[in-house]
C-alpha positions as CSV (number, residue, x, y, z in Angstrom):
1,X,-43.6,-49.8,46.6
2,X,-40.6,-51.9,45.5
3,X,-37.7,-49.9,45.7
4,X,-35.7,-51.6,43.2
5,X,-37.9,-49.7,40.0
6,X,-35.8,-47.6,38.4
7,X,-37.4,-44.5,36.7
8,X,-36.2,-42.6,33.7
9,X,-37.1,-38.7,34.1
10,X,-36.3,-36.6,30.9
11,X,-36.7,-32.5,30.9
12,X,-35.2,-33.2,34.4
13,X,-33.5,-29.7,34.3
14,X,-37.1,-27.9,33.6
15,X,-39.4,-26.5,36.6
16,X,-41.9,-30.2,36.7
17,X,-38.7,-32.4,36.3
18,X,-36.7,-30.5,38.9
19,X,-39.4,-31.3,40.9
20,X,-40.2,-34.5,40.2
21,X,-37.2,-35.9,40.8
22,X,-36.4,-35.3,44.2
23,X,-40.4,-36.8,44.9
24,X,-39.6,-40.0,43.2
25,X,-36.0,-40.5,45.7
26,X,-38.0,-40.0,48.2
27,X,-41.0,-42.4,47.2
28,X,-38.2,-45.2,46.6
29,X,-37.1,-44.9,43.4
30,X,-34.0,-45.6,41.7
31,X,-33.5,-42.6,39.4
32,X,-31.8,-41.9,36.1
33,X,-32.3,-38.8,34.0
34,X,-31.0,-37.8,30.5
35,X,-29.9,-34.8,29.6
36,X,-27.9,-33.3,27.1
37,X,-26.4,-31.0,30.3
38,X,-25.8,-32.7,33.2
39,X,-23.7,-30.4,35.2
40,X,-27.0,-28.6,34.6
41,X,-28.7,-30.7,37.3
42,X,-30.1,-29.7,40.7
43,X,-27.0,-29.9,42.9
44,X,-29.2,-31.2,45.7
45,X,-29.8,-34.5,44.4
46,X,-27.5,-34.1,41.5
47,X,-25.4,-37.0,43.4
48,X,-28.3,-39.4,44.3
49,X,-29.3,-40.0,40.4
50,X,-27.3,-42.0,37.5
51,X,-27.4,-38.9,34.9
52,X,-26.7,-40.0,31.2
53,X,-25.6,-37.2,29.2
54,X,-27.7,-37.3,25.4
55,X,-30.6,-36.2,23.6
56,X,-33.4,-37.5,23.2
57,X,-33.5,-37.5,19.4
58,X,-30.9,-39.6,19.2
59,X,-31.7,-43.4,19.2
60,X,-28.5,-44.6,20.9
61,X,-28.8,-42.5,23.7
62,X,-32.7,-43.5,23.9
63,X,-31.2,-46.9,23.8
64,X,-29.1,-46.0,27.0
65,X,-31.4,-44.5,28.9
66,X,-33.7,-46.8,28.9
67,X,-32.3,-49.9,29.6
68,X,-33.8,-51.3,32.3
69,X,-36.2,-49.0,33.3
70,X,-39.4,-49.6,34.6
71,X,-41.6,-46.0,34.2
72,X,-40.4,-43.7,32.1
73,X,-41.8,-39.9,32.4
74,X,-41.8,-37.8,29.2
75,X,-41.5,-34.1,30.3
76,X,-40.0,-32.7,26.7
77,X,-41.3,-30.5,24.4
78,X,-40.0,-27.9,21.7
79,X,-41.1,-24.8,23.4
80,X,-38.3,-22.7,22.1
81,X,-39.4,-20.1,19.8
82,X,-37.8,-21.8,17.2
83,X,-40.2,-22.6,14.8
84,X,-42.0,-26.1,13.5
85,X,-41.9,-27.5,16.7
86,X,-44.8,-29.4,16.4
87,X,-42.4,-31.4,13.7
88,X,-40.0,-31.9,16.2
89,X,-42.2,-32.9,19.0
90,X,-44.0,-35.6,16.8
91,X,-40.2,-37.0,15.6
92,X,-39.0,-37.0,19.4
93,X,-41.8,-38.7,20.7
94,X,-42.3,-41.2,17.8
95,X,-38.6,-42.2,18.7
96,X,-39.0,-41.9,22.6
97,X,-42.2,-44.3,22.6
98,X,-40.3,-46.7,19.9
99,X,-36.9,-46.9,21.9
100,X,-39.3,-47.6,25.3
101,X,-41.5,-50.2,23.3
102,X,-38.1,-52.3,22.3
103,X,-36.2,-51.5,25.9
104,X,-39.9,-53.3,27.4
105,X,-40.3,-50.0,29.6
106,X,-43.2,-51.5,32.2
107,X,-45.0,-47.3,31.8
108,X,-44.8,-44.1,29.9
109,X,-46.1,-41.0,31.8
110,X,-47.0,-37.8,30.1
111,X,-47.4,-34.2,31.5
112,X,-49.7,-32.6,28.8
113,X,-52.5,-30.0,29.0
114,X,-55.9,-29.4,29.4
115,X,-57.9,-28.6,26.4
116,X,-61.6,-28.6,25.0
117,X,-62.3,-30.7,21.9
118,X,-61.9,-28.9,18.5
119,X,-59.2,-27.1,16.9
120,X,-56.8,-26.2,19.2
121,X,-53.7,-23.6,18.9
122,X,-50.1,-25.4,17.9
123,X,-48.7,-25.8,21.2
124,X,-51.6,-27.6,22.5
125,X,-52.5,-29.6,19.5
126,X,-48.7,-31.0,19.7
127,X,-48.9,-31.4,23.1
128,X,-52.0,-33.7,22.3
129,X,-50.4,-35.2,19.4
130,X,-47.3,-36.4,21.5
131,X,-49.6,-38.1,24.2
132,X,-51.6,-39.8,21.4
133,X,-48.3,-41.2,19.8
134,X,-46.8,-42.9,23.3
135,X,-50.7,-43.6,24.2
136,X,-50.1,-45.9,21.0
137,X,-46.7,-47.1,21.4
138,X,-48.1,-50.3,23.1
139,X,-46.4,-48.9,26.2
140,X,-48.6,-48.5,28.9
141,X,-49.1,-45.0,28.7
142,X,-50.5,-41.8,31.2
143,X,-51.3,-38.6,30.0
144,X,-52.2,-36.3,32.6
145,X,-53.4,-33.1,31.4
146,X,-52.9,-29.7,33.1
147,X,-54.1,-26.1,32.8
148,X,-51.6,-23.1,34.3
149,X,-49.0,-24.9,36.8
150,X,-48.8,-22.7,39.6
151,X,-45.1,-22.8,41.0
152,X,-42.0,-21.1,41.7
153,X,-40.4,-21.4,37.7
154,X,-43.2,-22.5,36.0
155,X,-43.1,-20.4,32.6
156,X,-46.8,-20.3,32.6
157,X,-46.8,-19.2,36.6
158,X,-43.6,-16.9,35.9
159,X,-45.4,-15.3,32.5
160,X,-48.6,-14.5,35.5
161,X,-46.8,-13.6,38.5
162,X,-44.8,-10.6,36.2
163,X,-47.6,-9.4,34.1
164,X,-49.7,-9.1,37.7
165,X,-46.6,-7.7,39.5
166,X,-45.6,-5.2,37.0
167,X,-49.1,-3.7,35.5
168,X,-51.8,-1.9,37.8
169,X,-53.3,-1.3,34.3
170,X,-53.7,-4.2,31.5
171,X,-55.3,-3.6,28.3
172,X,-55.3,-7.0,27.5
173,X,-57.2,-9.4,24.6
174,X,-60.7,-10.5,25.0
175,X,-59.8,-14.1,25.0
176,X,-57.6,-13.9,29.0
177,X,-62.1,-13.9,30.0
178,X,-61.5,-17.8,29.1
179,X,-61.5,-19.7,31.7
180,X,-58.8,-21.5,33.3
181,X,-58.4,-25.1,36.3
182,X,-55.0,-24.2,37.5
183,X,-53.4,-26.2,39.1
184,X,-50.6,-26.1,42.3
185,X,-47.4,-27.9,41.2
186,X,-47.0,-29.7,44.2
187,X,-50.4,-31.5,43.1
188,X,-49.3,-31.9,39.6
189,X,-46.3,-34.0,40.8
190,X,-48.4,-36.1,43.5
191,X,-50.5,-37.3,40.6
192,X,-47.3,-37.5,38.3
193,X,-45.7,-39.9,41.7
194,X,-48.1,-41.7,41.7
195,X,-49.2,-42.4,37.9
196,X,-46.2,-44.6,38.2
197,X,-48.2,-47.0,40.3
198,X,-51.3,-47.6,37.9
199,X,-52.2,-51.0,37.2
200,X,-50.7,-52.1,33.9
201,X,-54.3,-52.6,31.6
202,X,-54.6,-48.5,32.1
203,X,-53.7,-46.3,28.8
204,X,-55.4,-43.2,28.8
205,X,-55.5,-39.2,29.6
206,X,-56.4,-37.9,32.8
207,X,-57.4,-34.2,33.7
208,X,-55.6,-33.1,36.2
209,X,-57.1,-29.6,37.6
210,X,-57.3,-27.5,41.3
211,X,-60.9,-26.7,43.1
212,X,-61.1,-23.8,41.3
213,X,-62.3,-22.4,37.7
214,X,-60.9,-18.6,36.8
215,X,-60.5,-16.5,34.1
216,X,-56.9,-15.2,33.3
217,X,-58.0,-11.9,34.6
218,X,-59.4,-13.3,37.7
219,X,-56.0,-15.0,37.9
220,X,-54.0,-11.8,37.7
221,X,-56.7,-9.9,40.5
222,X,-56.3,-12.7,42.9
223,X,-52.6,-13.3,42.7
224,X,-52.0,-9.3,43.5
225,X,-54.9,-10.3,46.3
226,X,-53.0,-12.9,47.3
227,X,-49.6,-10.8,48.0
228,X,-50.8,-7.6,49.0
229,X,-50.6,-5.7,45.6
230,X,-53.5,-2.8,45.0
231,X,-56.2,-4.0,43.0
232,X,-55.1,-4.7,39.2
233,X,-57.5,-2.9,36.5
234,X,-57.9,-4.7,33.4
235,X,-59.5,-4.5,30.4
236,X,-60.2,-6.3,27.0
237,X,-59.9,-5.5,23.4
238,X,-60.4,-7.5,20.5
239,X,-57.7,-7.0,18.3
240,X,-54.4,-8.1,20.2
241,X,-53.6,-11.6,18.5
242,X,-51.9,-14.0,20.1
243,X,-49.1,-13.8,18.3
244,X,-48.5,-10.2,19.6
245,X,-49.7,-10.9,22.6
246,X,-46.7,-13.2,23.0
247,X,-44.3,-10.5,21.6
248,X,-45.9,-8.0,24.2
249,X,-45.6,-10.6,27.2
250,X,-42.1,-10.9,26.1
251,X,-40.9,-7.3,26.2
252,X,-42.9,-6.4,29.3
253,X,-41.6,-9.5,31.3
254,X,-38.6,-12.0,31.5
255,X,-40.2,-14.9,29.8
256,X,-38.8,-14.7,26.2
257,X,-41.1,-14.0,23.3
258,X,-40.1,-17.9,22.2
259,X,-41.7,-19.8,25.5
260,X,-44.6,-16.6,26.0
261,X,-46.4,-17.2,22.3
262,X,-47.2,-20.4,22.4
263,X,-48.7,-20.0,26.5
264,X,-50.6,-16.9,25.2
265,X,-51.6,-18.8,22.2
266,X,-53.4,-21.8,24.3
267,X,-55.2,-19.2,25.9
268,X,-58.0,-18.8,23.4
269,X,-59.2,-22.3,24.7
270,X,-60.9,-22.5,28.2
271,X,-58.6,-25.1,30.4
272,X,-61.3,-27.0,32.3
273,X,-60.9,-30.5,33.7
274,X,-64.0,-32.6,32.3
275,X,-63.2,-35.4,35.0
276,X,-61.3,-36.6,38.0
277,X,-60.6,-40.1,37.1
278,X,-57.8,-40.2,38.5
279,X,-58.2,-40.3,41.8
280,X,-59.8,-43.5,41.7
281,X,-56.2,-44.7,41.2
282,X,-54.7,-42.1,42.8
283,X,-55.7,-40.8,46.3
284,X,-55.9,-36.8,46.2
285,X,-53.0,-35.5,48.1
286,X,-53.5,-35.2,52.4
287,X,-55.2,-32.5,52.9
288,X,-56.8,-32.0,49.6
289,X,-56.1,-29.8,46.5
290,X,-54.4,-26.5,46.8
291,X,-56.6,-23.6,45.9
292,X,-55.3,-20.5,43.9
293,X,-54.3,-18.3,46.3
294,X,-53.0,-21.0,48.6
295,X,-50.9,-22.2,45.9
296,X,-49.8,-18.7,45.0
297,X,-48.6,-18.3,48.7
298,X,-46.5,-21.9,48.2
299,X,-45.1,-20.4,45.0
300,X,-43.7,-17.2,46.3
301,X,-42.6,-18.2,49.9
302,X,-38.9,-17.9,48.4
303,X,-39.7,-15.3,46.3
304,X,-39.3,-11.4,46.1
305,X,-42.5,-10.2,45.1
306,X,-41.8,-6.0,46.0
307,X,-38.5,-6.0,44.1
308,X,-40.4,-4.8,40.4
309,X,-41.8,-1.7,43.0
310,X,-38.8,-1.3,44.7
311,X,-36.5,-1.0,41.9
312,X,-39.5,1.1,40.1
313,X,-38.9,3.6,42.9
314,X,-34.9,3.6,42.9
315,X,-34.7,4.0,38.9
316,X,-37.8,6.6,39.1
317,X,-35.4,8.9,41.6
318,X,-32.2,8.5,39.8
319,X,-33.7,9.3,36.5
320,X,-36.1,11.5,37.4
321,X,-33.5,14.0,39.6
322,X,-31.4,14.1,36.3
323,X,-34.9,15.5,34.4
324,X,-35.4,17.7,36.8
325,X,-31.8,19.0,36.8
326,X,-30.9,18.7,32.9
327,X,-35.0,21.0,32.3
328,X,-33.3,23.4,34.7
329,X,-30.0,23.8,33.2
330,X,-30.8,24.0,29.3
331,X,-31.7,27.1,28.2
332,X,-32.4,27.0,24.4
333,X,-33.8,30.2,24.4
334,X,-31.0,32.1,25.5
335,X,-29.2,35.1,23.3
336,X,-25.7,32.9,23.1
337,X,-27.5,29.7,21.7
338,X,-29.9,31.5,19.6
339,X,-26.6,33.2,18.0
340,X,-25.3,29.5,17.1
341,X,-24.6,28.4,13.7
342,X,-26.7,25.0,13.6
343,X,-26.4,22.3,11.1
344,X,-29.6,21.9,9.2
345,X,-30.0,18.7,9.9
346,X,-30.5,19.5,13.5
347,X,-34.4,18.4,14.5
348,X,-37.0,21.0,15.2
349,X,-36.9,22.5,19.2
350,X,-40.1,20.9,19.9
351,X,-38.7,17.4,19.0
352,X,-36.1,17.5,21.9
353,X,-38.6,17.2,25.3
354,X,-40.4,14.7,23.3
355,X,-37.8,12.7,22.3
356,X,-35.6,12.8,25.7
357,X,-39.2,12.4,27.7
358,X,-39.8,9.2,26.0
359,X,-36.2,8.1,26.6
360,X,-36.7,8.9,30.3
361,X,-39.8,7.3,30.9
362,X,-37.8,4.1,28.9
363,X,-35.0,4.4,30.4
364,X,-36.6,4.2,33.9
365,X,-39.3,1.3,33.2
366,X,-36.0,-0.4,31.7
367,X,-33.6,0.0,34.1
368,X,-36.4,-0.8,36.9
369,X,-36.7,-4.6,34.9
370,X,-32.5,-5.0,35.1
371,X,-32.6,-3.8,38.7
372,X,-35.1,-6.4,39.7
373,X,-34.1,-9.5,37.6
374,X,-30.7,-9.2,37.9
375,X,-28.5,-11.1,40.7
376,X,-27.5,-9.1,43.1
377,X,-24.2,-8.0,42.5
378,X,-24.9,-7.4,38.6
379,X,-27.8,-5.5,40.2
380,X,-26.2,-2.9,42.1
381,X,-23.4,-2.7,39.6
382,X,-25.9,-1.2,37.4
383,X,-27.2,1.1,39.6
384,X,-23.8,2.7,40.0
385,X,-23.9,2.4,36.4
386,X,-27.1,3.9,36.1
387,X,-26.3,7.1,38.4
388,X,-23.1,7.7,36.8
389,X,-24.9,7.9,33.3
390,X,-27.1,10.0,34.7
391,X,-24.1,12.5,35.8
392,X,-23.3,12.5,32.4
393,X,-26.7,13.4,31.0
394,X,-27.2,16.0,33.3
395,X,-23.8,17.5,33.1
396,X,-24.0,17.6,29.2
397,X,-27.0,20.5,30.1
398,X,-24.7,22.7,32.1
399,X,-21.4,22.2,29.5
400,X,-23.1,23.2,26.3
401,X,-26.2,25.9,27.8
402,X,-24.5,27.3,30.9
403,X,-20.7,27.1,29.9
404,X,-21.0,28.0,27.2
405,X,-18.4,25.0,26.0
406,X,-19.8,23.0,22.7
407,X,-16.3,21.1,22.5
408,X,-16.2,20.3,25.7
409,X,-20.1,19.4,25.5
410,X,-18.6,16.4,22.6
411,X,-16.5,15.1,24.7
412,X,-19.1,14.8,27.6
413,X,-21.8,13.7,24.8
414,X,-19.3,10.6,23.8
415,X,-19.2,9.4,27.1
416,X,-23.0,9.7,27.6
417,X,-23.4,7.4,24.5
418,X,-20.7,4.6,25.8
419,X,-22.0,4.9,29.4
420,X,-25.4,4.3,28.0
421,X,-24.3,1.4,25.1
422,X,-22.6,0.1,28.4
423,X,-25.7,0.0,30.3
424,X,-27.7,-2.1,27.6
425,X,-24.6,-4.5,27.5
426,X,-25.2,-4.6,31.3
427,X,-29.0,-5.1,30.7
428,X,-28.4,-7.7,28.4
429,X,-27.8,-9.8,31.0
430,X,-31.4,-10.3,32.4
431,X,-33.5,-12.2,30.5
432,X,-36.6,-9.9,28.8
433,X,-36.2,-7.9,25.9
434,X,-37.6,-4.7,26.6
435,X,-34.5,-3.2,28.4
436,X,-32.1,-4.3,26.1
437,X,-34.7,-2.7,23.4
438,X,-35.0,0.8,25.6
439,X,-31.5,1.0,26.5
440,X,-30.4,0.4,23.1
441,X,-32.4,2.9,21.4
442,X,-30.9,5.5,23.9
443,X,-27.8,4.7,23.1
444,X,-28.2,5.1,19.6
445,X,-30.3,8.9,20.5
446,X,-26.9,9.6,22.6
447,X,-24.5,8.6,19.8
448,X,-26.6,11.2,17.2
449,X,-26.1,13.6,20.5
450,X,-22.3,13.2,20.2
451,X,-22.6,14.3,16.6
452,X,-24.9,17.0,16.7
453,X,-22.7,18.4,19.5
454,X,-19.6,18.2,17.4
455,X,-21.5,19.7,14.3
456,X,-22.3,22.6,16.6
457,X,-18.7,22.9,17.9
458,X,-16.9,22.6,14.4
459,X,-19.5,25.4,13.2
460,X,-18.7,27.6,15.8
461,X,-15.4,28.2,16.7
């Protein structure tokens, strides 16, 4: 391999491009990579590339970045929750493929996805779309196509490794029975290494795929396999749509609702490989393909895969001590409360266990998500937060029903409902949407707590 070629990586601050860059140093590359954030980069070989700070949509800096360069790997896409991506994909690439035509880039290579033929959901049909338009640049051009990357970061892996993690139970749509060639990402960058090195008359896809051929479900059984979790139960129903699927995935785990959508939409389709051309040009990597659970153990060597149970367990105690002593101390059936003047807007008795269980039971599940996907110092920050709020909630209990002390009870009630808005600021932090959603809403129950109580008080002097 001459090491004087010099290749362009875009999306180098994404999981694949991360990757890829490192592999290409070390295969003798020179390396340039445009971003729009370049102190952004991996600072462990942040210093051994020429970064060019730009965007891609934007001809000059096209211009700039690829002068000069003799492969050039395409790793961008619109994936942002935005909307009319697939307009923004086709503009990019029709610009990216043009600028590389005119700067006489030697190869494009293209990380797409597997897909049957047919309709296909947006995200894939872009994805398609985009390697069809450098495919016909007149640049040299390699699409490989993958199903779910398995790696440490992948959204598609990351979207798995939480639902699998955080669900002993899924009622799930029909369509996770289709069936899915995932792939290990240290494979997926092997091929993308050594695309570069095709001979110059080859423009066309490749499937790219692992040995073996699973269902979503199968996916979410094995990886629990795979790192000692009890066997996940799952079922299917035919009405969750993909587009709530991908609001679901995004409350129940950190991948936002804007990246989860479109993965949960290209789901419908099965992701098989149909060939292995490739590795006519391409030897497989030593030792063969990664299977699933081999891969899964690469993927989470450096990961914490018990810190969803173990913050489960420390929000479950904290929360559930305060239940247990706030049902003990409130008495609403006592002579002095039953001898209150209450505002008639006050909600019926029955509607207080049912609301405050549901805020428990959310507050936990919440809580447990900031715990665990927080860094560590934020983490046990709100854990202090956490107990402290829960001092409050309980202590409210014994003010108003035992002391007998509704003012008092205010006061303690107002700084329930900034301790918890101060919690969902905290949550806010960590990158799902479900705590900041739970957190809030208790909040907002604490706040109309603060008003009853002082309703109550002002009535009865």
């Amino acid at each position: 391999m001459n090491s004087s070629r010099l290749a362009l990586v875009t999306g180098a601050t994404g999981h694949v491009g991360g990757r890829l860059v490192p592999a290409l140093l070390d295969a003798g590359f020179r390396v340039r990579v445009l971003s729009r954030h370049p102190d952004s980069l991996a600072s462990a070989w942040a210093e051994r590339v020429e970064a060019v700070e730009g965007d891609a949509s934007e001809p000059a800096d096209l211009a700039k970045s690829l002068a000069d360069v003799d492969v050039a790997y395409y790793l961008l896409h619109s994936m942002d929750g935005e909307g009319d991506f697939e307009e923004r994909d086709r503009e990019m690439a029709s610009r990216f493929a043009s600028a590389a035509k005119k700067s006489g880039v030697d190869r494009m290579v293209y990380l797409s996805g597997l897909h049957p033929s047919g309709e296909l959901s947006p995200h894939l049909a872009s994805r398609v779309e985009v390697g069809k338009i450098l495919l016909d640049s007149g640049v040299p051009t390699a699409v490989l196509q993958a199903g779910t990357v398995i790696g440490e970061g992948s959204a598609s892996f990351e979207m798995l490794r939480h639902l699998s993690e955080r669900l002993p139970l899924v009622i799930a749509p029909r369509w996770l029975k289709s069936k899915i060639q995932p792939i290990c990402d240290d494979d997926v960058i092997h091929y993308l290494v050594g695309a570069a090195d095709l001979p110059q008359e080859v423009n066309r896809a490749f499937d790219i795929a692992g040995p073996d051929v699973l269902t979503y479900a199968d996916m979410m059984r094995r990886y629990a396999s795979a790192i000692g979790l009890p066997k996940r139960r799952i079922a299917t129903v035919p009405v969750l749509t993909p587009n709530l699927a991908g609001h679901w995935v995004g409350l129940v785990t950190p991948v936002s609702a804007g990246v989860a959508k479109p993965l949960a939409g290209s789901l419908v389709h099965d992701a098989v490989a149909s060939e292995n051309d490739i590795d006519e040009y391409v030897s497989p990597p030593e030792g063969g393909l990664a299977g699933f659970e081999e891969s899964v153990h690469r993927a989470t060597k450096d990961v914490d895969t018990r810190a969803w149970s173990r913050s489960v367990k420390t929000s479950a105690a904290i929360v559930g001590v305060t239940a247990l002593v706030g049902s003990l101390l409130t008495d609403p059936n006592s002579r002095w409360y039953k001898s209150l003047d209450l505002p008639p807007w006050q909600p019926p008795a029955w509607a207080f266990p049912v609301v405050w269980s549901a805020l428990y039971a959310g507050t936990t599940v919440a809580s447990a998500a900031a715990i665990a996907e927080l860094p560590e110092p934020q983490a046990n920050s709100f854990k202090t937060a956490l107990v402290a709020n829960m001092v409050l909630n309980a202590g409210w209990s014994g003010v108003f029903f035992r002391a007998h002390r509704p003012v008092a009870a205010t006061v303690v009630a107002g700084a329930l409902a900034a301790s918890s808005a101060d919690l969902a600021r905290r949550a806010g932090a960590s990158p799902g949407t479900l705590r900041k959603l739970t957190l809030g809403s208790y909040a907002a129950w604490c706040t109309f707590a603060t008003a009853l109580s002082g309703e109550i008080a002002r009535r009865n002097h």
